[in-house]
C-alpha positions in Angstrom: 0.0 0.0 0.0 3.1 2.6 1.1 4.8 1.6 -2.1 1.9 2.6 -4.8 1.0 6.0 -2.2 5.0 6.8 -2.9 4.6 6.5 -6.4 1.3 8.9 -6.7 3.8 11.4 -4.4 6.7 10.9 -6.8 4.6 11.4 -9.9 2.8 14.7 -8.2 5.8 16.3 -7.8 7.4 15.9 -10.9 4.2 17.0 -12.1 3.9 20.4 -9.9 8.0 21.0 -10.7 7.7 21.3 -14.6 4.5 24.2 -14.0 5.3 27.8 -13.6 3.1 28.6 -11.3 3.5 25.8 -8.1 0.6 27.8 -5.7 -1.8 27.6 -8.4 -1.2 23.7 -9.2 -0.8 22.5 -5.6 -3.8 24.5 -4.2 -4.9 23.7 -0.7 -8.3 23.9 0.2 -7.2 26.8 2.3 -5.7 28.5 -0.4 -9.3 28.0 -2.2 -11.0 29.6 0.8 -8.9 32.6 0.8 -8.6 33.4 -2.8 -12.9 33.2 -3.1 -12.7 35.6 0.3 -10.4 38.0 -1.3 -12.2 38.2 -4.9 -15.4 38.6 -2.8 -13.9 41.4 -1.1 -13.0 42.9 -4.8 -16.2 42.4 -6.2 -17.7 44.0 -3.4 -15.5 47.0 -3.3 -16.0 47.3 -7.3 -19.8 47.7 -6.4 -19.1 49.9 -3.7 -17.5 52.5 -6.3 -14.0 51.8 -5.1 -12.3 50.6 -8.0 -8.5 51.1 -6.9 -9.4 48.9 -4.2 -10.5 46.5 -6.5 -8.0 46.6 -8.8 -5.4 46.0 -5.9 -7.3 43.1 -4.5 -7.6 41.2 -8.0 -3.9 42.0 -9.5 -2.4 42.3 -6.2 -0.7 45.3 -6.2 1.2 44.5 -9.4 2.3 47.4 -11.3 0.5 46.3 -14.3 -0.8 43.1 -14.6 0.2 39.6 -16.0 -1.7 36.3 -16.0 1.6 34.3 -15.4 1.6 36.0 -12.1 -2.0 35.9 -10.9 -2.5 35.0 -7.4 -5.2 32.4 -8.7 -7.5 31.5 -11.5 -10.4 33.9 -9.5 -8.1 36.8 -9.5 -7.3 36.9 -12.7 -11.3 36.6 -13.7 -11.9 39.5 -11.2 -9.2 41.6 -13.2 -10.3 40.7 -16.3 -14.3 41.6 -15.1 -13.1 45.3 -13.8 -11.6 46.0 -17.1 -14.4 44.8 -18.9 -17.0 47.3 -16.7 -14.6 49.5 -17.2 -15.4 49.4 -21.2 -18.9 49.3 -20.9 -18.9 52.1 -18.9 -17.3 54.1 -21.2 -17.9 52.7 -24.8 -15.0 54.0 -26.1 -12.9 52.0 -29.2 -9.2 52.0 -27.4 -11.3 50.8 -24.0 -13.0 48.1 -25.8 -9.8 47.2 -27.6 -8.2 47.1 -24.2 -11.0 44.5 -22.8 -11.0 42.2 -25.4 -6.9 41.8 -25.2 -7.5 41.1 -21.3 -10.2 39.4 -21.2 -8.8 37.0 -24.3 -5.5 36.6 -22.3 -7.2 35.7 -19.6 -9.3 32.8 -21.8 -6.5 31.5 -22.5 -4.8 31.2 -19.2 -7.5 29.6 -17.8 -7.6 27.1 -21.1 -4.5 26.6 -19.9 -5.3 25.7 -16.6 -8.3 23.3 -17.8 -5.5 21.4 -19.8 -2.9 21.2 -16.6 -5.6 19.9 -14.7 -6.9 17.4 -17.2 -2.9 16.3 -17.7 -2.9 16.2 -13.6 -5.8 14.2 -13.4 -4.5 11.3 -15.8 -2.0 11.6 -14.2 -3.0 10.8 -10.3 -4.3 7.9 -10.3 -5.6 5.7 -7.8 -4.6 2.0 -8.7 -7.0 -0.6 -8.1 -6.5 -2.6 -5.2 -7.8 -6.3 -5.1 -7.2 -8.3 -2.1 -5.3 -5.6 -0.5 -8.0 -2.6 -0.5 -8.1 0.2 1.4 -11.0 0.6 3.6 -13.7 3.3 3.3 -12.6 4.7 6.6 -9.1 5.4 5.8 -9.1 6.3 2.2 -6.8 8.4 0.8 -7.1 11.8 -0.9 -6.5 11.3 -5.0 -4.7 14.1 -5.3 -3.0 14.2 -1.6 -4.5 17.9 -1.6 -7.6 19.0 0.7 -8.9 20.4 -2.8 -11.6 18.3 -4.6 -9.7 19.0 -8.4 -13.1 17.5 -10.0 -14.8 20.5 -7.9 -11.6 23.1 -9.0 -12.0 22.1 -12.7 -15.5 23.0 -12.6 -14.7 26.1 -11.0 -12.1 27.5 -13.6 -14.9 26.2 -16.3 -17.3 28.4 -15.1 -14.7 31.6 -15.2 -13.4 30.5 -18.7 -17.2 30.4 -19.4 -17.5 33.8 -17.8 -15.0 35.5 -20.1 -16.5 33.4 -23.2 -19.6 36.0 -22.5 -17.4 38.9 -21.5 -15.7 38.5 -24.6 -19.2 37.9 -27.1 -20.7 41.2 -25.7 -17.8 43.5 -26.1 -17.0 41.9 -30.0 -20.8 42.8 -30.6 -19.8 46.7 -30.0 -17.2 46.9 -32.6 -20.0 46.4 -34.9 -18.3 44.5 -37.3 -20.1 41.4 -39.5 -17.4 39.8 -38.8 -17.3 40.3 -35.1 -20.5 39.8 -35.0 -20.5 36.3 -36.2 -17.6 35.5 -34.1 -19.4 37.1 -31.2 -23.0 34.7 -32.0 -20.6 31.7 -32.6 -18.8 32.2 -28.8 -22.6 33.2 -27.3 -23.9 29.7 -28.6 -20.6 28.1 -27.4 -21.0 29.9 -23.9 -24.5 29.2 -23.8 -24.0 25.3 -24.1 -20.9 25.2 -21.4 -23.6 27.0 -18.8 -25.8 24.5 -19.2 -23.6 21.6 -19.2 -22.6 22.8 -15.6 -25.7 23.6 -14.9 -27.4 20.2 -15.4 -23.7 18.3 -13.9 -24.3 20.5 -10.7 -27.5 20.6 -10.3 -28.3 16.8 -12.0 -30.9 18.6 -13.6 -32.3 19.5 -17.0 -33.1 23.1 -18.1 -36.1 21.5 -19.9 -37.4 19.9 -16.3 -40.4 21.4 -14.9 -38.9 21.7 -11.4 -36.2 24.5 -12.2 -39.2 26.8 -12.8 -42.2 25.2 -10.0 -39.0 24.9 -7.6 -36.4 27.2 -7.4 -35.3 27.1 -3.6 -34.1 23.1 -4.6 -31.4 22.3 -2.7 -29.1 20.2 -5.4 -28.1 17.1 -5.4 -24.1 16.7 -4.3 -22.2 14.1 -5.2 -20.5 12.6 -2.2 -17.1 13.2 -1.5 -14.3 11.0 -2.4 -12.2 12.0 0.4 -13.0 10.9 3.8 -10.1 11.0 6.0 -11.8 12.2 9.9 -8.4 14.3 10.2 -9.6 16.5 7.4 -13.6 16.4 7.2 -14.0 19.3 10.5 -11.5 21.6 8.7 -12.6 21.3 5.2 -16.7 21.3 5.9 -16.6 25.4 5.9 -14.3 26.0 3.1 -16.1 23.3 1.1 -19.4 25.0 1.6 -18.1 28.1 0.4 -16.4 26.8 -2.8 -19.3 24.3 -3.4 -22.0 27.3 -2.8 -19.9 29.7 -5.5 -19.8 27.3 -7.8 -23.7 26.3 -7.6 -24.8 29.8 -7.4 -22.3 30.7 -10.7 -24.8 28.1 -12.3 -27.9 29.7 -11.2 -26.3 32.9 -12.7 -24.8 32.3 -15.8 -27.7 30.1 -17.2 -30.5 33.1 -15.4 -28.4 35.7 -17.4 -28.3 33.8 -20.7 -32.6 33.6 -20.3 -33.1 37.4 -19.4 -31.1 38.3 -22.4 -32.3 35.9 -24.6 -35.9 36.8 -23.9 -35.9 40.5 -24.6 -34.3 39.8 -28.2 -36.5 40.7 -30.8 -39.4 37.7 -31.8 -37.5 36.7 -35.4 -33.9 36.5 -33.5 -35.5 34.5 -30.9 -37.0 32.0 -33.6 -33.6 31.9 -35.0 -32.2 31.3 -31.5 -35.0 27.9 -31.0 -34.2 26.7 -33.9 -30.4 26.9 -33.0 -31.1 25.2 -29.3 -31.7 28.3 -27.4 -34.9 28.0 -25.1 -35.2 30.7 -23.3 -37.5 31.7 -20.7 -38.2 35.0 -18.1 -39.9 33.5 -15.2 -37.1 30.7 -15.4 -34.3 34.1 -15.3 -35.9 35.8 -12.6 -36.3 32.7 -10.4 -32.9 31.4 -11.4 -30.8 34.5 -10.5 -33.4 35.5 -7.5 -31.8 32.2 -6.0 -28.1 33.3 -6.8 -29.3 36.5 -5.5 -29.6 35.1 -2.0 -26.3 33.8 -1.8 -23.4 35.3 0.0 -21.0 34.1 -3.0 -19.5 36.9 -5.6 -22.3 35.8 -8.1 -25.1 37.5 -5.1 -24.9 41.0 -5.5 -24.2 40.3 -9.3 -27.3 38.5 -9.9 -28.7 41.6 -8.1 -27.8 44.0 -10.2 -29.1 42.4 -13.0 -32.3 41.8 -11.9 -32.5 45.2 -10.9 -30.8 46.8 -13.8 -33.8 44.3 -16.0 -37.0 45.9 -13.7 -35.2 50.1 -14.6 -35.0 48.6 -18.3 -38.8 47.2 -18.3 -40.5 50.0 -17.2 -41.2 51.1 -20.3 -42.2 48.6 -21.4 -44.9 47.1 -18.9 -46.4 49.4 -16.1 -45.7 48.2 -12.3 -49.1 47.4 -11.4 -49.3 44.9 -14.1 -46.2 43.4 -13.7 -47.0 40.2 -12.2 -43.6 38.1 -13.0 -41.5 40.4 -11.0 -43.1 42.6 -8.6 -42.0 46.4 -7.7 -41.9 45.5 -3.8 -39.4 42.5 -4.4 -37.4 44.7 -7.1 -37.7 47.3 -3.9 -36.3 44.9 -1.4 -33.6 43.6 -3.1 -32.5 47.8 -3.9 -32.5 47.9 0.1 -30.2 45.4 0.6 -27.7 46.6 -1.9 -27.6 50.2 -0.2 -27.2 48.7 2.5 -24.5 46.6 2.5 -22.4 49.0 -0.8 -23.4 53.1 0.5 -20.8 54.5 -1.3 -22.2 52.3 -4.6 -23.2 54.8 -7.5 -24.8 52.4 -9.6 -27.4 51.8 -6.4 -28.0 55.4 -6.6 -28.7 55.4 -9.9 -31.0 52.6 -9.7 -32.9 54.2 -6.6 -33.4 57.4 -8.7 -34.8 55.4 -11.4 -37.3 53.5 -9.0 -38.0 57.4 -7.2 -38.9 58.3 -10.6 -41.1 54.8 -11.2 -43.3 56.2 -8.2 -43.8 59.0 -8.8 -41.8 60.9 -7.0 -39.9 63.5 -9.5 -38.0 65.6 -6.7 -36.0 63.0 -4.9 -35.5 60.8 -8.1 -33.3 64.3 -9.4 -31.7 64.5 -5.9 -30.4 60.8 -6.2 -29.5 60.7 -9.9 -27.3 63.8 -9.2 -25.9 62.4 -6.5 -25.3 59.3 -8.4 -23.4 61.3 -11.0 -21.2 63.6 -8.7 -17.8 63.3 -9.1 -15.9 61.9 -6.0 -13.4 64.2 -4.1 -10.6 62.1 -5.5 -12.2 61.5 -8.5 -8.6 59.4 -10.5 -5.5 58.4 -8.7 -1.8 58.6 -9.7 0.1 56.2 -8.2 4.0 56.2 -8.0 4.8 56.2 -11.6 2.2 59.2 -12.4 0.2 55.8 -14.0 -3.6 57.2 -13.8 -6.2 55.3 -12.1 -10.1 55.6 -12.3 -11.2 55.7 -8.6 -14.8 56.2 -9.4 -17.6 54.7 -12.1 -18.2 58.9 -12.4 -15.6 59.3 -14.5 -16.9 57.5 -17.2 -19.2 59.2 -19.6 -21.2 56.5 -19.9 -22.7 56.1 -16.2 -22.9 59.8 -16.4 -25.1 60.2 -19.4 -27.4 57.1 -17.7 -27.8 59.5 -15.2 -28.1 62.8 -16.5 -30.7 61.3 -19.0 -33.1 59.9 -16.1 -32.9 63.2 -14.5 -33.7 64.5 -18.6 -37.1 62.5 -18.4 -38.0 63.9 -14.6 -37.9 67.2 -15.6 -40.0 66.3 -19.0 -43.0 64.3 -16.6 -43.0 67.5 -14.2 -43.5 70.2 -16.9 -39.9 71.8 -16.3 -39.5 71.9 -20.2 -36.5 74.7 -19.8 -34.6 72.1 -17.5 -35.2 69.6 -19.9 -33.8 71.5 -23.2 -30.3 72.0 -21.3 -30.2 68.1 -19.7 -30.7 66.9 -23.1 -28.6 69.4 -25.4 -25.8 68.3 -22.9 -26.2 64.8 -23.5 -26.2 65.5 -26.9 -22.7 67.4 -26.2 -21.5 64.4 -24.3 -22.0 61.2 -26.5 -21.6 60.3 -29.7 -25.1 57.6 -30.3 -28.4 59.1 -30.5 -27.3 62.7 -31.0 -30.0 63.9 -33.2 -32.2 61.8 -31.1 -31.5 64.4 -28.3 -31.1 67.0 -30.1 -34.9 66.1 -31.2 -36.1 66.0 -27.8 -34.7 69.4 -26.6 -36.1 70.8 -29.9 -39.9 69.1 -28.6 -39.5 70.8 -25.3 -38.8 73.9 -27.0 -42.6 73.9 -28.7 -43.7 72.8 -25.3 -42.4 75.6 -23.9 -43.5 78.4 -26.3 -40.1 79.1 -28.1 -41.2 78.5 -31.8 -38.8 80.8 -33.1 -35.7 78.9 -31.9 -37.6 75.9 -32.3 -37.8 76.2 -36.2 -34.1 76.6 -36.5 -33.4 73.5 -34.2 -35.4 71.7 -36.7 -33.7 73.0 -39.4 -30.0 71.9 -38.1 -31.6 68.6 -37.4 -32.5 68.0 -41.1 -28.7 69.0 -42.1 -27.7 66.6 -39.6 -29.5 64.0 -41.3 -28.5 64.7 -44.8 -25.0 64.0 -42.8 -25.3 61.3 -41.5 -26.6 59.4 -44.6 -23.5 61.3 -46.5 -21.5 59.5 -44.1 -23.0 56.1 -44.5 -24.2 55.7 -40.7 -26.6 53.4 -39.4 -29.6 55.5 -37.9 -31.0 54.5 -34.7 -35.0 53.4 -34.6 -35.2 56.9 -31.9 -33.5 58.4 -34.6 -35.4 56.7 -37.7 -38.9 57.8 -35.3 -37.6 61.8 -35.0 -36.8 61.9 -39.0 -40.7 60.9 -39.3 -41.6 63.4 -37.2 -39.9 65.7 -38.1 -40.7 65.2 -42.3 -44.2 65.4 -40.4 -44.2 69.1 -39.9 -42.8 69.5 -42.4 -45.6 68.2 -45.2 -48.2 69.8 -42.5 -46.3 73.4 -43.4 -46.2 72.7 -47.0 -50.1 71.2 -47.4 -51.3 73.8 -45.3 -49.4 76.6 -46.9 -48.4 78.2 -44.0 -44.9 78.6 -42.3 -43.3 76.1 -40.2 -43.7 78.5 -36.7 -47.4 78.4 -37.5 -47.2 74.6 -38.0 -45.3 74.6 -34.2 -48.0 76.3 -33.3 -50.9 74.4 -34.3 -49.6 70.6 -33.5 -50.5 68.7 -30.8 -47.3 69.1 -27.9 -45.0 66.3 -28.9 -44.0 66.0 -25.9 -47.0 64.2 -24.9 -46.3 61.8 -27.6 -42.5 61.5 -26.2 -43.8 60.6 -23.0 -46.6 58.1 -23.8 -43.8 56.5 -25.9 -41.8 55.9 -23.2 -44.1 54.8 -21.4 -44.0 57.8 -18.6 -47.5 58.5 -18.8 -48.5 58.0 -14.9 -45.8 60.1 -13.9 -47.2 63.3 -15.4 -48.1 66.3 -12.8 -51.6 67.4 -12.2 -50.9 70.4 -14.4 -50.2 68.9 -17.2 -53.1 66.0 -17.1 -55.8 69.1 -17.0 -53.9 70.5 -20.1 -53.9 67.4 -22.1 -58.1 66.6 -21.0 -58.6 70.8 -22.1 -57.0 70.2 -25.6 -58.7 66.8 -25.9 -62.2 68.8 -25.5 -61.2 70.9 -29.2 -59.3 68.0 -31.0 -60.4 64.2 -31.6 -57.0 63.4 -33.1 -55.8 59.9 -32.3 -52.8 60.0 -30.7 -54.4 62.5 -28.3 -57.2 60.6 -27.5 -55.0 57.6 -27.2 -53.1 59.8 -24.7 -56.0 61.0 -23.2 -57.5 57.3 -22.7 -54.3 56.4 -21.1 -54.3 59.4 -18.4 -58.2 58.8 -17.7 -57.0 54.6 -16.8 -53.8 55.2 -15.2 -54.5 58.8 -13.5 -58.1 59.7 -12.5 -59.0 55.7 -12.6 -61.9 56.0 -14.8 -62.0 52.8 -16.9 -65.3 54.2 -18.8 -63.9 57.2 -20.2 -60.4 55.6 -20.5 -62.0 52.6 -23.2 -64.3 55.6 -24.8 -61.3 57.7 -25.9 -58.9 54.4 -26.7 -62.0 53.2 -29.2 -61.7 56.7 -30.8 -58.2 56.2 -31.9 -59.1 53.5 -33.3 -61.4 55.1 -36.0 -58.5 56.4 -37.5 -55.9 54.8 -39.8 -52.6 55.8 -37.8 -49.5 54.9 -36.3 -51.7 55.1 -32.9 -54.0 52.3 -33.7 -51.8 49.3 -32.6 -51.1 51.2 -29.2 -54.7 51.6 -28.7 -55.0 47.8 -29.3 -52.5 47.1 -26.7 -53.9 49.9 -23.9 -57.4 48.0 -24.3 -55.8 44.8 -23.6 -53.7 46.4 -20.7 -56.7 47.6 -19.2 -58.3 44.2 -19.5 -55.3 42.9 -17.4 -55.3 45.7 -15.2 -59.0 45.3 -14.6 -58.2 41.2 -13.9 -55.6 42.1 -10.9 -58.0 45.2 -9.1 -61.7 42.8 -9.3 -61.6 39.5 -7.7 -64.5 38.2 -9.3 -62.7 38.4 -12.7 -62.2 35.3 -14.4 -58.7 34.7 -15.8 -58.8 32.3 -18.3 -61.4 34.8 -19.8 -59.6 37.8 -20.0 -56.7 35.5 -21.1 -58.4 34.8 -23.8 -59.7 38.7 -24.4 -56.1 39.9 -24.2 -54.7 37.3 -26.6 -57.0 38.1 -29.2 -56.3 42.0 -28.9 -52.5 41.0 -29.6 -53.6 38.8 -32.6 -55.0 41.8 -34.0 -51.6 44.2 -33.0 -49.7 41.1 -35.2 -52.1 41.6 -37.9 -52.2 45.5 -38.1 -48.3 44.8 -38.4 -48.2 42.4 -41.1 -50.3 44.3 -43.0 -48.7 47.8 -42.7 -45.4 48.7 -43.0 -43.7 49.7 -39.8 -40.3 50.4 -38.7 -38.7 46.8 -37.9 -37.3 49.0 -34.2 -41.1 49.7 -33.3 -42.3 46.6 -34.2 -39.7 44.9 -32.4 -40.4 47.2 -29.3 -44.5 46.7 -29.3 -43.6 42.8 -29.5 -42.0 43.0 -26.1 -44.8 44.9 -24.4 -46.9 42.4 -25.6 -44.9 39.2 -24.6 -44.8 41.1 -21.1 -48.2 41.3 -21.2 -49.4 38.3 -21.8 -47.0 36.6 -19.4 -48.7 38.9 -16.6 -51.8 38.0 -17.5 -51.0 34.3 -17.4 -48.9 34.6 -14.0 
């Protein structure tokens, strides 16, 4: 027995002496507790706004940093996550360039390790023992290491998988065919690895019916093949850590993969199916509400993105009749994060948003521009004069979330004048949706009475599009929607023979139309809802009464006027009469959650058929594929509330 436990000794160390890195091969279960601790404490000081402390933790003070002399496999995937933030925070090319060269060298170092501990495997070897076995009592480790290596592999799978996702998203913003392809070929690859470790953890399916009906099931572990006494008291705790990260790195990965996958447009979905991708919302939210609760690095992550997906449905679905994920839990999950990250700015961002999603305009401004403050040491120069982002502030990116929330407030509170400047200076500050924002400020500028600057505004926006289609660039569907409404006053000025000031004049405030649009509605102030029900009284046009319907549901609660003025717009041939279809149904559904004596399979069945007519009007008009694409979701969102 000595003899064949000397030669699995002898053949481990000639094993760990021909790697480069000996703390990394002959990890410790220790060393696995302490590295998890310490990328914890990263992650959480990245989400805390602390960024130099993060970047210390995960490169470990190195001066710049090098995979071949990563403190572990975690720490280089922490890196390697911090620069990648780092470039979607600021969308710039040499920042994306920079992530992609990390985050690939990283790949590959963890490749690496996957082959060193296949090689490693092969090479440790238990040999069978027939009349002289060992007995169950006294078995030996197979790797003479506290460290499970089956449980380790799987680990540095699920970072390699990490960075496979990391590295799909940021090829997807050079927008490049290409790079695109590339980036859809890793996504599928990615996609298939999560659920491979998802159904080996977990022994169980994607397709089963008990990852949705069950979330809180506790997984079935494979018992351990170590069982020496001496070891089990010390190794229970940093087991249950290591075994806990890598579960709840399951539960994320696969719940991320579903939330995206489910807000891509209907035709890229049915491209997806057909490709293997199943993806489902309910099975997201319940999938990373699970992660969520865990006190591994994948927690507060799963967090954000379940709170970053509620901000980003808003406009699509109204709270009230949001069944699948309800504003209170959205609202108790924010709590937490403040609580345990109060320096975090992307919390404060997010509680703005949800101050703004109730209502309350004043303190959603006071939070967003706290959110976007600069810090008091806002970059940091270290020894060599190398510059160091200390804060997510300094990156126009976060700002311009920010300063457009707080763009919106001042829009649903009638502070038009406010709203020009927000929006001209996000114009100022990015270099996507320009003329979009340009448009906007140019829409609160009628609002506001100034038809004189107004008219030249729109004047410099149609140069600016004769530019951009000089220049070959893609438009936007926000930009694509302000060319149409623009070319709108346009033919009004030139039909009605009159000058484009009097044309301002005479049209309906667009900024009502903005704000139906996006869905801001129930946000408006009392002002504004008796200005809106005074022009209604002189005009019967059908994106005002549409509007109109809309204010009476969601505002004064009167569901009898609200269907009267929705059934108007629908007398009229126009871009409104789809959205009228939809804000019937949505009252039906609305109506279904206030009245208990409602029947649900009936108004199922009531809302379903309103959608069937929304996919007709479609097919049989020509619409922007961006619209289409958008009244699709509201009506997938829909219909899973109403089935909930």
């Amino acid at each position: 027995m000595f003899r064949h436990i000397s030669k699995i000794t002898a053949s481990k160390f000639k094993f760990s002496s021909s790697t480069n890195n000996h703390t990394n091969e002959d990890a410790s279960s220790r060393d696995i507790e302490s590295w998890l601790r310490e990328v914890q404490i990263g992650f959480d000081a990245l989400l805390d706004d602390q960024l130099i402390i993060a970047e210390d933790i995960f490169t470990c003070k190195q001066k710049k940093f090098s995979c071949s002399h990563a403190k572990s496999p975690f720490h280089a995937f922490g890196y390697a996550f911090l620069v990648y933030t780092k470039a979607m925070l600021a969308l710039e090319r040499t920042r994306i360039d920079e992530a992609i060269q990390c985050v690939s060298k990283v790949q590959a170092y963890l490749k690496q390790k996957l082959n060193r501990q296949k090689t490693r495997n092969s090479m440790i070897k238990m040999p069978s023992y027939r009349n002289n076995s060992l007995s169950g009592s006294c078995s030996v480790p197979l790797d003479m290491t506290d460290l499970d290596t089956h449980e380790f592999k799987k680990h540095i799978e699920l970072l390699h998988t990490n960075c496979m996702l990391m590295s799909a998203t940021l090829q997807f913003l050079l927008n490049s065919w290409t790079d695109t392809m590339k980036a859809a070929y890793d996504l599928y690859k990615s996609f298939k690895f999560y659920e491979q470790l998802f159904e080996c953890i977990l022994q169980l399916k994607l397709s089963d019916p008990e990852v949705i009906s069950s979330p809180d099931r506790t997984p079935v572990k494979k018992p351990s093949r170590r069982s020496l006494s001496c070891h089990h008291s010390d190794l229970t705790n940093c087991k249950q850590l290591y075994q806990d990260t890598l579960e709840h790195g399951a539960y994320f990965g696969i719940g991320l993969f579903n939330m995206i996958f489910s807000l891509l447009p209907f035709k890229v979905g049915k491209v997806l199916n057909n490709l293997g991708f199943h993806s489902s919302r309910l099975t997201a939210i319940r999938l990373l509400k699970k992660s969520q609760k865990s006190d591994t690095m994948y927690g507060s992550l799963s967090s954000l993105v379940l709170l970053s997906f509620y901000a980003n449905i808003s406009i699509y679905i109204q709270p009230q009749i949001n069944q699948f994920f309800l504003f209170q839990d959205a609202k108790s999950i924010l709590k937490a994060m403040r609580w345990k990250y109060p320096n975090g700015r992307i919390w404060q961002l997010i509680e703005g948003k949800f101050e703004l999603l109730e209502g309350h305009q004043n303190s959603s401004i006071a939070f967003l521009n706290k959110a976007k403050k600069p810090t008091r040491n806002s970059s940091h120069e270290d020894d060599d004069s190398v510059l160091r982002n200390a804060s997510i502030t300094e990156f126009a990116q976060f700002r311009s979330f920010a300063i457009y929330e707080i763009g919106w407030a001042y829009m649903y509170s009638g502070d038009y004048f406010q709203a020009i400047e927000v929006f001209f200076c996000l114009e100022s500050m990015c270099n996507w949706s320009r003329i979009f924002y340009h448009y906007i400020s140019t829409c609160c500028m009628i609002a506001e009475g100034l038809h004189d600057k107004a008219v030249l505004e729109v004047k410099q926006i149609i140069n600016m599009f004769e530019q951009k289609r000089k220049s070959s660039s893609r438009m936007s569907s926000n930009e694509h929607y302000a060319e149409l409404k623009v070319q709108s006053w346009l033919d009004a000025s030139n039909s009605q023979a009159i000058s484009l000031k009097e044309t301002l004049q005479q049209i309906i405030n667009p900024v009502w139309e903005l704000v139906y649009l996006w869905n801001g509605a129930r946000y408006w102030q009392c002002n504004i809802v008796d200005e809106i029900k005074h022009r209604s009284q002189s005009c019967k046009d059908p994106v005002l009464c549409l509007i109109v319907g809309v204010v009476y549901r969601d505002k004064d609660k009167n569901i009898e006027l609200a269907m009267e003025y929705l059934n108007l717009a629908l007398l009229k041939d126009s871009w409104a009469m789809p959205y009228a279809m939809y804000e019937i149904a949505a009252t039906h559904c609305a109506l279904l959650k206030s009245n208990q004596d409602s029947h649900p399979e009936e108004v199922k069945i009531i809302v379903s058929d309103w959608i069937q007519c929304i996919e007709r009007y479609y097919v049989q008009n020509a619409q922007d594929i961006e619209w289409e694409t958008r009244m699709q979701i509201k009506c997938q969102l829909l219909l899973e509330s109403c089935s909930h």
